[in-house]
N, C-alpha and C positions, 0 to 999 in steps of 0.2 A: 255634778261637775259645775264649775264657774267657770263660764265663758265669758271674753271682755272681748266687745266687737267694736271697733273705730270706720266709723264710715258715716256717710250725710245720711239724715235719716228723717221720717216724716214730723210733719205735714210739709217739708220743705220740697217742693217740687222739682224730684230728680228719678232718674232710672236706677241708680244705685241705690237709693234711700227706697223706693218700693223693693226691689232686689233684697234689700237686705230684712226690713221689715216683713215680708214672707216667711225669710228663712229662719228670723229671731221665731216668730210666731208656730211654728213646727219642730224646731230646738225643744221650746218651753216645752212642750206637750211631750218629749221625749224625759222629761222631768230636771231638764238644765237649768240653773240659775243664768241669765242672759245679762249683763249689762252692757249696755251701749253709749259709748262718749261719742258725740260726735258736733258736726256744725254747730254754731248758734241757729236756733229758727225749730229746734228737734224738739221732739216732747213725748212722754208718753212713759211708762214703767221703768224701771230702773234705767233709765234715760239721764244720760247729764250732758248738756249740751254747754261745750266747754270750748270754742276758739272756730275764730274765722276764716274764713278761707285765706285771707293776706294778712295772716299776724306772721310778722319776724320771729315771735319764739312760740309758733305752734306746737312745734314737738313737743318743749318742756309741760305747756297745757296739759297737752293732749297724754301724754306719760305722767305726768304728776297726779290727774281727778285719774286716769286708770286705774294704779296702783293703790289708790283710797280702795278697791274692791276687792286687791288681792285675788285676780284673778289662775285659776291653772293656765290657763296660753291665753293669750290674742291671737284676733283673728281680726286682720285689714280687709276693707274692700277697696280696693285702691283702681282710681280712672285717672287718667294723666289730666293734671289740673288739679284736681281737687282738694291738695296740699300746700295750693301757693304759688310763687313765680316760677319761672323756668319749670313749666310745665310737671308743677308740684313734687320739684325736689327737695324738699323736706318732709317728705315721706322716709325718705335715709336719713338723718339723723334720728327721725322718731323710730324706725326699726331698729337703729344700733341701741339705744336707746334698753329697749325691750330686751336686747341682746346682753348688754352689760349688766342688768338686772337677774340675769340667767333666767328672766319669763320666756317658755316658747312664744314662740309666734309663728301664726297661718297667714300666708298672703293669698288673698283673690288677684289673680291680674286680672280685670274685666276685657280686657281690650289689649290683643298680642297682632301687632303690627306684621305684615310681611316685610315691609319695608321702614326703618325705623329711622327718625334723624335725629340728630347728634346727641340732644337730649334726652332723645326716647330711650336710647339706647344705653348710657351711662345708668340711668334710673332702672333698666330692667335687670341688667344685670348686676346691680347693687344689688336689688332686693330682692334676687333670687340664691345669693351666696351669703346672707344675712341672714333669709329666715328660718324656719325648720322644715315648713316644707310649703311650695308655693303651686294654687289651686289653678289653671286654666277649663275653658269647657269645651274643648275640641282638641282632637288628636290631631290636629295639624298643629296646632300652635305649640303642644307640647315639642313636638319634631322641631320646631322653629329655634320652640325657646334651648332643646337641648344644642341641637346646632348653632347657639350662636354662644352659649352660655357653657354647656356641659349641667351636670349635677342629675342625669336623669332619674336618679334616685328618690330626688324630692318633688319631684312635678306630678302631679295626681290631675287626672280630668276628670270633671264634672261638670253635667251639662249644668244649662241655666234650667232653675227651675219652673216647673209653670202649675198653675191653676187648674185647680176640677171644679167648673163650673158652666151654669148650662145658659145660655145666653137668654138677655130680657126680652119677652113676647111681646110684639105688635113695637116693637122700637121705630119702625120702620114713621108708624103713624103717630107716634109721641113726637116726632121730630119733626113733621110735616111732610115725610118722603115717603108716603105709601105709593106704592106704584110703578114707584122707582126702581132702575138695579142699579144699586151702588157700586162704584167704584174710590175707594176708601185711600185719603193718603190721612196718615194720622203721626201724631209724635213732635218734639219740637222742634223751633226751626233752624238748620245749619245751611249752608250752602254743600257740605259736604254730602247730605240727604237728596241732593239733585230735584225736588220735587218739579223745577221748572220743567224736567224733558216730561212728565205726566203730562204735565199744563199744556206742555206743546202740540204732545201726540194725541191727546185730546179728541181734538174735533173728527181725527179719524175713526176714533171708536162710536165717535156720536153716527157717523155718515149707515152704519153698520148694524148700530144696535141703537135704535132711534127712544128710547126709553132711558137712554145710562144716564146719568149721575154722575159728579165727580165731586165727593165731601170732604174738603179741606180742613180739620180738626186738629188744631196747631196753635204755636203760638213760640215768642222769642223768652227764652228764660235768663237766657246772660247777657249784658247791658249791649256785647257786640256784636250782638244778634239783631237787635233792632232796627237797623238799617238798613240788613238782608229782608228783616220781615215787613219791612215799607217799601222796597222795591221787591220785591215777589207779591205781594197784595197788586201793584200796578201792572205786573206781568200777568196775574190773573185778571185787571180788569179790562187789558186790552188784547183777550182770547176773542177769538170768534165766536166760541162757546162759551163764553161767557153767561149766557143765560141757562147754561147746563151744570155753571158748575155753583158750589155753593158752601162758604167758608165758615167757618165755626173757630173763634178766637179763644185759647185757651189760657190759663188754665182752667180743668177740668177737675171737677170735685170724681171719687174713683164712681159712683151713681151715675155721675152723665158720661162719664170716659166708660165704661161700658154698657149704656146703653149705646153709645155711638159706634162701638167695635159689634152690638149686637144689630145693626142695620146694615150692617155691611155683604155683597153679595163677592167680591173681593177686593181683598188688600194687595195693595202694588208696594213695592219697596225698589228705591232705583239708588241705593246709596253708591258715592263713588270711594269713600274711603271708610274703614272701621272695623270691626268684626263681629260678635252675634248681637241682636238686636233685642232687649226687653221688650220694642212692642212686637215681634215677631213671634214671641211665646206665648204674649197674651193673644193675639191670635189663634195659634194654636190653642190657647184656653179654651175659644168662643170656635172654635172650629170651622176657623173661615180660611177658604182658599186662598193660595197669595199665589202673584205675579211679580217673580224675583229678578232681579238684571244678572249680569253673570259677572261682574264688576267687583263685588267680595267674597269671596270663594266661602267664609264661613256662612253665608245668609246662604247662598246659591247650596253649600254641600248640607244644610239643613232642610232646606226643600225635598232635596232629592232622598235623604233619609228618613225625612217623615213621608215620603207621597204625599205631601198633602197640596204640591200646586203646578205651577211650571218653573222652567228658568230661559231667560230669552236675554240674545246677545244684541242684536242691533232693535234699533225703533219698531220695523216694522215686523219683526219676530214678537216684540212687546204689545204691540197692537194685536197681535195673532192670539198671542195668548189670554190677552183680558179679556176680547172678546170668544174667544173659545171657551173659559171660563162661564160669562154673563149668561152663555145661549145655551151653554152643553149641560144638561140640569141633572142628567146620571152622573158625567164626569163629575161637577162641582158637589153633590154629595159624598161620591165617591172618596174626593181629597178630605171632606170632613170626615167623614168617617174613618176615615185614616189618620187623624189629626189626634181625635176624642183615643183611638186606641193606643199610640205611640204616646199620649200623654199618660195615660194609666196603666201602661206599662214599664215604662222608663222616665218619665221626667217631672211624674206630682213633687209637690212639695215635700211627701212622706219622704219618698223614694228618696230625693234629693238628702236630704235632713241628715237621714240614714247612712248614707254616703260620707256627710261631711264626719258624721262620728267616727267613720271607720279609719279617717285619717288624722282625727283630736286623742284616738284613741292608741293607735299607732302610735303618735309623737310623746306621749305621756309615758308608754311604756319603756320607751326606748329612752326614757329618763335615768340619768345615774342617779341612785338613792342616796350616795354619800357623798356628791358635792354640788348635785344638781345640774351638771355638765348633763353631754347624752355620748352614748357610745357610739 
């Protein structure tokens, strides 16, 4: 089979482009031809890195080097933005695009809003009445997307995939943290990420567990980020705890980004807006406990389906739980252990891969042979 995948993609440092490079790299092994068009900045095997994120005629790019591969469907991964202005709505012409061609096409929505504004919303339900069928990775959002769209026919969930891999030995002392129990904020920077309420609540965890740690492993990836990430640097350096906690400016080649997720004794995640989280898998890869807020129902109802941490609604249920976490050393196995199994049971890459064909495979058959329409 020829699969043609459009999304950012590595070395260019995004969650999507690891995301996707996973799933290319487990396709192959299924014996697929993969091409990937995507951002300037991509590279790597049948890679053509063909338009920028604010070109006026992406589409035409981005459909024109595709079609050089003649590919059986496309497959988007598509995150608001990532297509342009107004919160990359040229994503829709590039899908009609693919439509008028009579090429199927797979949409990933990475990110299914509970509450969606004005733009989000025009864009979603374009590209779910466009394409042939469109991926989500949580049965709520399908619920979402059928209630706000219909089509429930074509909405397939699939979680996000993760990693079988066993975390780096003595990380703790490659980094200068032996001895320490970490407590981990990692990923780039948004204000949406909340990491300030960590920094705040902080010094409480310190009062408690007089050994914690707080490793700040981050950094601003798009230009209006930087601003957030010069006054959050001042917010950490005028903690109390400031001598506790301790920043790591990223980016991170994938070598030091996990060994840094393999020091970790847990990950807190306090996001206020979004939906599932790629480092939260990788987590789950490294089978590290998390301390979830109850703020996004998809991070919070992944917690509770993998066991692998808590969920805490106010500050000082947050506090309760990192430190319940740091001290309780059954429980905090416990979650790993639960982490490592729900991953090889349900969410490797195999598994995943697997999945995606069952729905490349589905939309092919359901192909009309004599005009290329589908029934």
């Amino acid at each position: 089979m020829k699969i043609g995948i459009i999304s950012t993609y590595l070395p260019v440092h995004c969650g999507i482009a690891t995301y996707t490079s996973y799933l290319i790299e487990e396709l192959r092994r299924l014996k697929n031809r993969v091409c990937i068009v995507c951002h300037k900045g991509g590279k790597g095997l049948d890679c053509y890195p063909a338009f920028n994120y604010d070109d006026p005629d992406l589409p035409h790019k981005a459909f024109k080097t595709m079609m050089k591969f003649s590919p059986d469907f496309v497959h988007i991964q598509h995150e608001y933005a990532l297509f342009g202005e107004q919160r990359g709505m040229n994503v829709i012409p590039l899908a009609y695009k693919f439509k008028l061609s009579q090429t199927p096409t797979v949409i990933t929505l990475h990110t299914v809003l509970e509450k969606c504004d004005y733009e989000e919303q025009i864009i979603e339900k374009a590209l779910v009445e466009i394409t042939n069928a469109t991926i989500v990775h949580e049965q709520y959002q399908r619920e979402l997307i059928v209630g706000r769209v219909g089509h429930q026919d074509k909405i397939w969930v699939i979680p996000h995939g993760v990693r079988e891999i066993k975390p780096v030995s003595k990380a703790k002392e490659e980094l200068g943290l032996e001895g320490k129990k970490i407590l981990l904020l990692v990923g780039y920077l948004r204000r949406s990420k909340n990491f300030e309420r960590v920094v705040r609540i902080f010094p409480k965890v310190t009062e408690l567990v007089d050994d914690a740690l707080l490793l700040v492993a981050s950094g601003a990836r798009r230009p209006e980020d930087i601003a957030y990430r010069d006054e959050f640097l001042e917010f950490v350096a005028n903690s109390v705890a400031k001598d506790k906690i301790k920043v790591l400016l990223g980016p991170f080649s994938e070598e030091k980004f996990d060994l840094i997720l393999s020091s970790a004794d847990v990950a807190v995640f306090t996001y206020l807006r979004g939906a599932q989280s790629g480092i939260m898998a990788h987590c789950l890869a490294f089978a590290k406990p998390m301390a979830v807020s109850s703020d996004v129902q998809a991070m919070a109802d992944l917690v509770h389906k993998t066991k692998s941490g808590l969920v805490a609604r106010t500050d000082s249920e947050l506090v309760e739980t990192i430190v319940t976490i740091l001290t309780k050393k059954n429980l905090a196995k416990e979650f790993s252990d639960n982490a490592r199994s729900y991953v090889k049971r349900h969410v490797s890459w195999q598994i995943i891969a697997s999945r995606h064909m069952d729905v490349y495979n589905k939309i092919l058959k359901n192909r009309h042979p004599s005009r290329g329409g589908y029934n």
